[in-house]
C-alpha positions as a printed NumPy array, in Angstrom:
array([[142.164,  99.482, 114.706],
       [144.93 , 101.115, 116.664],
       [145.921, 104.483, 116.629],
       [149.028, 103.973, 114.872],
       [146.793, 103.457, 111.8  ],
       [146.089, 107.166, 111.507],
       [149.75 , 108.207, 112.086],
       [151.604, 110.588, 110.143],
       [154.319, 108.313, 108.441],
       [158.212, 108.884, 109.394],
       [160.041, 111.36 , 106.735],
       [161.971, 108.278, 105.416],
       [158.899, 106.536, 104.659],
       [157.045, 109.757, 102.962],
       [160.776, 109.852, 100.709],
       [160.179, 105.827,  99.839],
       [155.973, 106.347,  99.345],
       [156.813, 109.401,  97.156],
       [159.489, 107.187,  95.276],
       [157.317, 104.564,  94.501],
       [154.321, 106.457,  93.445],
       [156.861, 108.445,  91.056],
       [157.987, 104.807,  89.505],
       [154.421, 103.654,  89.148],
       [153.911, 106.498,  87.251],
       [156.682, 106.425,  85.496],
       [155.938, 102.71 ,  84.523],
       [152.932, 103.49 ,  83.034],
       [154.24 , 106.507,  81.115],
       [151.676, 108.852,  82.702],
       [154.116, 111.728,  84.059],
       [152.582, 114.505,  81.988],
       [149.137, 113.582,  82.827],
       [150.115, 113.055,  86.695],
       [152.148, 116.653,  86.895],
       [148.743, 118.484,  85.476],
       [146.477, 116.183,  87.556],
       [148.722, 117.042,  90.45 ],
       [149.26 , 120.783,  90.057],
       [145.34 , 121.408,  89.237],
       [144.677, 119.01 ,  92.899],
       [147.553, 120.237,  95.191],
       [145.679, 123.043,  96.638],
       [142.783, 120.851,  97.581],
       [144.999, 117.896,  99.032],
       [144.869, 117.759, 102.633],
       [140.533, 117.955, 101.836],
       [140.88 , 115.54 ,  99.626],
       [142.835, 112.928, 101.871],
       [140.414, 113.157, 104.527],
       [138.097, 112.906, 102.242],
       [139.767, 109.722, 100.932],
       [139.867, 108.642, 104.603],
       [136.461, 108.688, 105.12 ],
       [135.548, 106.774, 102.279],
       [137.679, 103.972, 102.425],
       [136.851, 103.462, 106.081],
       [134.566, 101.027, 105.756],
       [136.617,  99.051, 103.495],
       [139.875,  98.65 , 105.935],
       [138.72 ,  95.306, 107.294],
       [139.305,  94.194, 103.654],
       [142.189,  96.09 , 102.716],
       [143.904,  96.632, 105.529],
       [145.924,  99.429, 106.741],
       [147.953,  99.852, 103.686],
       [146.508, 102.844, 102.14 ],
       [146.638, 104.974, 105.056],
       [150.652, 105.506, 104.794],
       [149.494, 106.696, 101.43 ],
       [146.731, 108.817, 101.98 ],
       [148.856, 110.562, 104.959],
       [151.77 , 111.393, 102.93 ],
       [149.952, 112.86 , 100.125],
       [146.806, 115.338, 101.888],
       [150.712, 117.374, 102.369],
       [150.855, 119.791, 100.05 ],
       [155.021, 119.624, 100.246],
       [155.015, 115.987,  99.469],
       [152.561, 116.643,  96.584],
       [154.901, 119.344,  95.037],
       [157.902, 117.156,  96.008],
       [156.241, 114.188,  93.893],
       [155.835, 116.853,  90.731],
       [158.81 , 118.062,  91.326],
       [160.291, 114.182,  90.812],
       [158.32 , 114.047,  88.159],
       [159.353, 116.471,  86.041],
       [162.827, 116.227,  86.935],
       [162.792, 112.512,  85.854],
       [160.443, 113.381,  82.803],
       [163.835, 115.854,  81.412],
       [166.573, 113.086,  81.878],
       [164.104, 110.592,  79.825],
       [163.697, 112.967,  77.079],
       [167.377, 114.142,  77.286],
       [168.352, 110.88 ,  77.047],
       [165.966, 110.195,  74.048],
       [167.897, 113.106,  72.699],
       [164.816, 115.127,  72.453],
       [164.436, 118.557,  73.523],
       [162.813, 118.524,  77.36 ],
       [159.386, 120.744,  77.836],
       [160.081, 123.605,  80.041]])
């Protein structure tokens, strides 16, 4: 493994990670459920992520080095609130466009 495995991902690539989390959840229609997951975990995230880290360790010869962009962008707390903040932000034009009145 090479060091570059454990480095902190550039700010483009935390914007596109963040992106594509929000459209996986989005897919699924689990916003609602992700925001209150989110806010109840965001002041436990960088424990969490290392926490995450040292479980899936032994695993990385079989998954690779995928998850670690992941797990570095998210033990943030700014890129967790800036994934809520998509979130909810997306969540109002749905329901605005569904013509229904959007949860405050």
């Amino acid at each position: 493994m090479t060091e570059s495995m454990f480095a902190e991902p550039k700010p483009e690539d935390q914007e596109r990670i963040i992106e594509k989390a929000a459209d996986t959840i989005f897919k699924y229609d689990m916003d609602l459920v992700a925001i209150l997951v989110l806010e109840s975990i965001k002041p436990l995230a960088t424990i969490g992520s290392q926490l995450a880290r040292y479980m899936v360790a032994p695993f990385l010869p079989f998954i690779g080095e995928r998850s670690m962009p992941y797990l570095a962008t998210f033990e943030r707390k700014e890129n967790v609130e800036k994934l809520i903040k998509l979130l909810e932000e997306r969540s109002r034009k749905e329901e605005s466009a569904k013509g229904k009145p959007a949860p405050t």
